[in-house]
C-alpha positions in Angstrom: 0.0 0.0 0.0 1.3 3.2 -0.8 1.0 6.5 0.7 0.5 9.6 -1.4 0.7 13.6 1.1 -2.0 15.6 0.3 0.7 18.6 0.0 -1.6 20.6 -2.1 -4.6 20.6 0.4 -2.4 21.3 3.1 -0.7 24.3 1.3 -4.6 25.7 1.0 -5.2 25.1 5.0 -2.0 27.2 5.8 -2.2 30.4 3.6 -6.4 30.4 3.1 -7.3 28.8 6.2 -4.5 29.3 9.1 -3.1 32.6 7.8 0.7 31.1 7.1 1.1 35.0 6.0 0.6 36.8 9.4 2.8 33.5 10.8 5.7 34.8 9.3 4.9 38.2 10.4 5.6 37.0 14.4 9.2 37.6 15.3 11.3 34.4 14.6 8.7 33.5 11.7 10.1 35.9 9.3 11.5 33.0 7.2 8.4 30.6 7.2 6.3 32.0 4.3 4.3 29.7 1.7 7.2 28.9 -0.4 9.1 27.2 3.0 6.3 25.9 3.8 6.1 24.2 0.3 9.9 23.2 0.2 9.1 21.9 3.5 6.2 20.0 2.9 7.6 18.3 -0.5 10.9 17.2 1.8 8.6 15.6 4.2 6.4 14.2 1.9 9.4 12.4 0.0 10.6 11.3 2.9 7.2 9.8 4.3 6.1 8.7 0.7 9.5 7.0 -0.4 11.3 5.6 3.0 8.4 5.5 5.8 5.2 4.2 3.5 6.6 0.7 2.9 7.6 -0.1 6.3 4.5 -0.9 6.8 4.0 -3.9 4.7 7.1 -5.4 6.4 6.2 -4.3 9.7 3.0 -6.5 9.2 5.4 -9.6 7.8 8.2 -8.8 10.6 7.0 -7.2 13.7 10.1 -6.0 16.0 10.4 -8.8 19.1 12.3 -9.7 22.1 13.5 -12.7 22.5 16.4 -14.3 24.4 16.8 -10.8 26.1 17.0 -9.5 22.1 15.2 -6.9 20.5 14.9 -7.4 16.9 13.3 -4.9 14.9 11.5 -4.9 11.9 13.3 -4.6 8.6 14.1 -1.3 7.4 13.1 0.5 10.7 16.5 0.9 11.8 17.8 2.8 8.1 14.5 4.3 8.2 15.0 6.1 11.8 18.8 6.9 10.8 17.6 9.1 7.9 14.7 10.3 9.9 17.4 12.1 12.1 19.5 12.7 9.6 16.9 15.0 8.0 16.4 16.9 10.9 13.1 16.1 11.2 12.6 15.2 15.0 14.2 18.9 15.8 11.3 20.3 13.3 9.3 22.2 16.1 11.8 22.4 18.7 13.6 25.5 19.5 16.8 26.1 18.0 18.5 26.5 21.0 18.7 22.6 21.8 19.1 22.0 18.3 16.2 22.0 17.0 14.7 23.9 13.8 12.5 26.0 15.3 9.5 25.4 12.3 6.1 27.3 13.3 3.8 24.1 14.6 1.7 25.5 11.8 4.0 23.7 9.3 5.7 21.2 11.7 1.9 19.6 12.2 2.1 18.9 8.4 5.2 17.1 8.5 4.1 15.4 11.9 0.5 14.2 9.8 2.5 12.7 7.2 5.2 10.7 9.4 2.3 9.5 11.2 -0.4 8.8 7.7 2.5 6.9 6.4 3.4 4.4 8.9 1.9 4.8 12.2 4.3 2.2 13.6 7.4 4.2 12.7 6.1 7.6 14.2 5.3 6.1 17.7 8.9 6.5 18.8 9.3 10.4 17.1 5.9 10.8 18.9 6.7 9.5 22.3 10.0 11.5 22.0 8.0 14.7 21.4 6.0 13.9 24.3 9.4 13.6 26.5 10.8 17.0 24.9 8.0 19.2 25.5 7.9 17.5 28.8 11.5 19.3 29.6 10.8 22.2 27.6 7.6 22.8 30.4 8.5 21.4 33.8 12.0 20.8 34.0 15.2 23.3 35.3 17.4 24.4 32.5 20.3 21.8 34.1 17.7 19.0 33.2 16.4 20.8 30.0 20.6 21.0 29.0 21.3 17.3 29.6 18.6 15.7 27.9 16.7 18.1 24.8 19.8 18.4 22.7 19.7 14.4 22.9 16.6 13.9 22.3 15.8 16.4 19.7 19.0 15.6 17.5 17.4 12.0 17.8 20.5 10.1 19.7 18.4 9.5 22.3 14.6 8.7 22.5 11.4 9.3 24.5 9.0 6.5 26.2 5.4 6.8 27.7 5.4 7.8 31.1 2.1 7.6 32.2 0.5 6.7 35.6 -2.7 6.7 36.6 -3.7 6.8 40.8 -5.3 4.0 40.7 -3.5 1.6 37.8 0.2 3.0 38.3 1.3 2.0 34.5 -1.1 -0.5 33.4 -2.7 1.6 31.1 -5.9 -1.6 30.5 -6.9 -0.2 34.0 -6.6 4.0 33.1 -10.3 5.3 33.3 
């Protein structure tokens, strides 16, 4: 099954819809106009189209296990993740400060829908690793913000759920 981005319905959604235009008239934004958005978007999309898309087929065939104390993980996931942080594109939203791009989330989200319309299984770990940035970026001191965002956002490192619940701790069957 292939995966084709809509790029040209989300190019209508930023400029007619979102206002990409008064976006790049916030300080910081003065960069991310249509035409970045586009070269963004078409990056993405080849990325998510090309690379991410057919994981999923194999994913099905070969799901990552553990076994024997192990992890083996699907074909092509590995490659896959190495180009993902290659490209930058787990720093998309995240301030340039940790390393990070900085992108308005009005464009980052685009990038983020794709990853995740291409091959769910693949984005869970960029998601969770979002979830564990803006985590730091929110609560923690700038000694913990120091040690771990650069890690994370550059992609050396990634996030897991940490979620409790009162009365489940982390079995998440028994989260009401």
């Amino acid at each position: 099954m292939s995966y084709q981005a809509p790029i040209k319905d989300m190019l209508f959604v930023m400029q007619d819809l979102a206002g990409i235009g008064q976006v790049a008239a916030l300080p910081g934004f003065e960069d991310y106009d249509l035409d970045t958005a586009q070269a963004v978007l078409e990056e993405s999309a080849r990325f998510c189209q090309d690379i991410v898309a057919p994981l999923n087929w194999e994913g099905d065939r070969n799901p990552s296990s553990f076994k024997d104390g192990q992890v083996t993980t699907t074909p092509g996931f590995q490659q896959a993740y190495r180009q993902f942080i290659e490209g930058g594109w787990q720093g998309v939203i995240h301030p340039t400060e940790y390393g990070g791009q900085g992108l308005p989330k009005l464009i980052a989200t685009a990038c983020t829908e794709m990853l995740h319309a291409s091959s769910l299984s693949f984005a869970l770990c960029p998601m969770l690793t979002d979830g564990a940035i803006e985590a730091l970026l929110t609560a923690a001191s700038d000694e913990l913000r120091q040690k771990y965002a650069p890690q994370l956002i550059s992609g050396q490192w990634t996030g897991t759920m940490n979620l409790t619940e009162p009365q489940a701790g982390s079995d998440l069957a028994a989260v009401r």
